[in-house]
C-alpha positions as CSV (number, residue, x, y, z in Angstrom):
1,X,13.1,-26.5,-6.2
2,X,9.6,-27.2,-5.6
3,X,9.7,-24.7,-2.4
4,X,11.4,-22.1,-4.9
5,X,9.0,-21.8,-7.0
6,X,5.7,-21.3,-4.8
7,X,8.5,-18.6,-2.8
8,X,8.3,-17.0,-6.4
9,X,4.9,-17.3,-7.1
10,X,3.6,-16.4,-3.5
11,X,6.1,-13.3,-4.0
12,X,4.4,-12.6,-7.0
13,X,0.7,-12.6,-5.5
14,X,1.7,-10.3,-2.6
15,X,2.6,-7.8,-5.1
16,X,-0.4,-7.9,-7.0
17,X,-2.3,-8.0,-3.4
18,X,0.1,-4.9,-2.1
19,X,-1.2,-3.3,-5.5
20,X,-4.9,-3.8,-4.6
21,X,-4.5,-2.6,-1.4
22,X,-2.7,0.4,-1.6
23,X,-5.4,1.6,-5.2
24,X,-8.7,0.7,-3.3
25,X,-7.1,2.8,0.2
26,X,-6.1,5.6,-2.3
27,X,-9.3,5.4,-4.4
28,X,-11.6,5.1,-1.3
29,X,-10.2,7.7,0.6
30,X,-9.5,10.7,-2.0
31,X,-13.2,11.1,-2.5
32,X,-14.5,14.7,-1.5
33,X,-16.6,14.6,1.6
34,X,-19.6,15.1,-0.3
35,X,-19.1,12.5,-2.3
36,X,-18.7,10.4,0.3
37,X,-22.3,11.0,1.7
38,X,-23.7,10.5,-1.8
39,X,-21.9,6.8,-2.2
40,X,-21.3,5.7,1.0
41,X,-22.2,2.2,0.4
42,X,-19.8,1.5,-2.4
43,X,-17.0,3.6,-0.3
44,X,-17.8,0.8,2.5
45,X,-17.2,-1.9,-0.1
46,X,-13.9,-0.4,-1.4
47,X,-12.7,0.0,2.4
48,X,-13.6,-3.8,2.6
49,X,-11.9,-4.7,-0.4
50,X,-9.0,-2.6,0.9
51,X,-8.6,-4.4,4.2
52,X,-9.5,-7.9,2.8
53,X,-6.7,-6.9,-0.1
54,X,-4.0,-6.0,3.0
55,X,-4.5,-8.9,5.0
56,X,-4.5,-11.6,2.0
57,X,-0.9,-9.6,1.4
58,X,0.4,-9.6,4.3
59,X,-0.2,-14.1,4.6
60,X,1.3,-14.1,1.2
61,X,4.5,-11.9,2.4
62,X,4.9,-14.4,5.1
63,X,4.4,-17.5,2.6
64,X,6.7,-16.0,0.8
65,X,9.5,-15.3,3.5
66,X,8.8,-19.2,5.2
67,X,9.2,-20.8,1.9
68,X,12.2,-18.8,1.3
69,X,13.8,-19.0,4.2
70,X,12.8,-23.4,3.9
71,X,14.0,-23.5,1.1
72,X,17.9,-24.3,0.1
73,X,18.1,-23.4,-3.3
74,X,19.3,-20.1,-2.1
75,X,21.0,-19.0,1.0
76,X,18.8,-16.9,2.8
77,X,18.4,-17.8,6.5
78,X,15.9,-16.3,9.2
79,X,18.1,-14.0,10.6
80,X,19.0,-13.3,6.8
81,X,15.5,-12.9,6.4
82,X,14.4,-10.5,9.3
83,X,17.6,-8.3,9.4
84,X,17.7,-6.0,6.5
85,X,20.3,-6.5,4.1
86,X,22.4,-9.2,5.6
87,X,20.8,-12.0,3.2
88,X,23.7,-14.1,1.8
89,X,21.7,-13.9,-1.6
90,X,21.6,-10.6,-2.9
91,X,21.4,-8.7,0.3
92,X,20.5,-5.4,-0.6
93,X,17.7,-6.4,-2.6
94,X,16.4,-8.9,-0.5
95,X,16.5,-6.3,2.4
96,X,14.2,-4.0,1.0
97,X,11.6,-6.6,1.2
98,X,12.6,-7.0,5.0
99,X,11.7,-3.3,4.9
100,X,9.1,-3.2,3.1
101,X,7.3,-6.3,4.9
102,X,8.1,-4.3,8.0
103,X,6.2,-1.1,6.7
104,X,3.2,-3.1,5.5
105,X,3.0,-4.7,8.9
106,X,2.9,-0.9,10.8
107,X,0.4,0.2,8.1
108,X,-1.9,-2.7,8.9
109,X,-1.5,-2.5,12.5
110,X,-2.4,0.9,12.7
111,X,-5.7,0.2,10.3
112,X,-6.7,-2.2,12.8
113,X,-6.5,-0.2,15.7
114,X,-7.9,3.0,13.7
115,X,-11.0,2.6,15.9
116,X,-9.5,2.9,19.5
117,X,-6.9,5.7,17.9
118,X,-10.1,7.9,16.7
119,X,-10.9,8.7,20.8
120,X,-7.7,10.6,20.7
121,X,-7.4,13.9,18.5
122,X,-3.5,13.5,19.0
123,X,-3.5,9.4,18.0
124,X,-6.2,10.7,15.1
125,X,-3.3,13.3,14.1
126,X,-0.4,10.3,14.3
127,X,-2.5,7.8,11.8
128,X,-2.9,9.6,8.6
129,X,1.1,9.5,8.2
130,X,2.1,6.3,9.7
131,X,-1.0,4.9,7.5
132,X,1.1,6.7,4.7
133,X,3.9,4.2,4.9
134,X,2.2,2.1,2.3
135,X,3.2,4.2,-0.5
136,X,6.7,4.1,0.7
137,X,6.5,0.2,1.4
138,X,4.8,-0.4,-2.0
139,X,7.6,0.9,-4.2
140,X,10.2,-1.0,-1.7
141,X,8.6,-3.9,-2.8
142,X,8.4,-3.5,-6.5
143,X,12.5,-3.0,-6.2
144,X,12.9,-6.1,-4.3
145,X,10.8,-7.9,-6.6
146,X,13.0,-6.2,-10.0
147,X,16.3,-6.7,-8.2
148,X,15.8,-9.6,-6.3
149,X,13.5,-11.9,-8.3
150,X,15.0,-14.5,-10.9
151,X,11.9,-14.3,-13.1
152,X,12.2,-10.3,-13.9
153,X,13.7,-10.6,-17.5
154,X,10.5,-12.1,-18.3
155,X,8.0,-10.4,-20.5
156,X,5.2,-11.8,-18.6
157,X,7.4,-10.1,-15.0
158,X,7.5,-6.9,-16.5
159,X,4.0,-6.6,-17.7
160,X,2.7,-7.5,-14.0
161,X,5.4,-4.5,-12.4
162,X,4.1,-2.4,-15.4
163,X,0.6,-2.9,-14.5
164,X,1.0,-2.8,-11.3
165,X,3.0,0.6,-11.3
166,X,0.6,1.8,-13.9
167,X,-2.5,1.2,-11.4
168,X,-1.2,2.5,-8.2
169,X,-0.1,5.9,-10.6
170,X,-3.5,5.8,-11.4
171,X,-5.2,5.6,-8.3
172,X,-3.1,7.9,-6.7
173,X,-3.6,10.7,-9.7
174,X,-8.1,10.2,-9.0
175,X,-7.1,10.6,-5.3
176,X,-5.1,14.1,-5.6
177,X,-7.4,15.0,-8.0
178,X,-10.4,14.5,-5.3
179,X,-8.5,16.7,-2.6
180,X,-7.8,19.3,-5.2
181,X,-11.5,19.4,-6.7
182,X,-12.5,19.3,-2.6
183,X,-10.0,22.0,-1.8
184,X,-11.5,24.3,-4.7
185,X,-14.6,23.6,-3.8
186,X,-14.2,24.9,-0.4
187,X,-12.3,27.5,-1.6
188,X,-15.1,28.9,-3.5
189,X,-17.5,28.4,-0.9
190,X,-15.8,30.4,1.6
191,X,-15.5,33.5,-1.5
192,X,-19.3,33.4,-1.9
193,X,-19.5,33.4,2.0
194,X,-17.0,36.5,2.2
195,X,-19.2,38.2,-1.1
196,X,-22.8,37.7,0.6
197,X,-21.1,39.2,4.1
198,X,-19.9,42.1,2.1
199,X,-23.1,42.8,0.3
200,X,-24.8,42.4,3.5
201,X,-22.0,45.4,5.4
């Protein structure tokens, strides 16, 4: 049982971890780029948080699948484990953290190799969406954990998926509202270009 519970508990930390790291990418990247030049420092830090946040996650997600996997309280073997939804405990559930461990994975390879893809304006292009995958992974993982986990009638399991949904909503609402206050800002821009042009006619 012992292996059981750190599976649980390991579970448990990725989350929060998969919660950091998908708030700091949305918070650090949603800023306008003038804003950006003005607090480039602290968006350095929050990049570095985001990263150290995404790799600590992605040890804990394979904690978590080793233990379980070790473990025979349940019966979840490796192919169980790396084949989505073929898990003799609770399949389904257990293979959307098979999927979202997979999308994780992508997300953080392509942040590693951002650098070498930034050469090329058509591997530039390609990023930005698969680097997207983490807001599809995140929510894959919050289901495993509500249908999968045996601690989710807990009070104290609901108010860490509660908190956890409630700060990824947030980050993601300060990020959209970056790009709109960017996009309005340019938008306005170009009008008092187009007015000074036509003054000038």
């Amino acid at each position: 049982m012992t292996l059981w519970f750190l599976a649980r508990a390991a579970g448990f930390m990725a989350l929060i971890g998969a919660t950091a790291a998908v708030s700091l990418g949305a918070i650090a990247s949603g800023s306008s780029p003038a804003t950006r030049l003005r607090r480039r420092e602290s968006r350095l830090l929050l990049q570095l948080a985001h990263r150290s946040a995404a790799v600590v996650t992605l040890a804990l997600l394979g904690l978590h699948g080793v233990l379980l996997v070790a473990d025979r309280h349940v019966a979840i073997s490796l192919p169980g484990a790396l084949v989505a939804f073929t898990a003799g405990y609770r399949g389904w559930a257990v293979g959307l953290g098979t999927l979202a461990l997979y999308c994780f994975a992508v997300v953080a390879l392509a942040g590693a190799v951002r650098g070498r893809l930034a050469g090329s304006a058509a591997a530039a292009r390609w990023w930005r969406p698969v680097h997207t995958l983490a807001y599809v992974a995140w929510p894959l993982a919050m289901a495993h954990g509500l249908f999968s986990g045996t601690d989710t009638a807990t009070w104290w399991a609901w108010l860490l998926y509660g908190g956890s949904a409630l700060t990824v909503v947030w980050a993601v609402w300060v990020r959209l509202g970056a790009e709109e206050e960017h996009v309005s800002g340019a938008l306005a821009a170009t009008r008092h270009t187009q007015r000074r042009l036509a003054g000038r006619a």
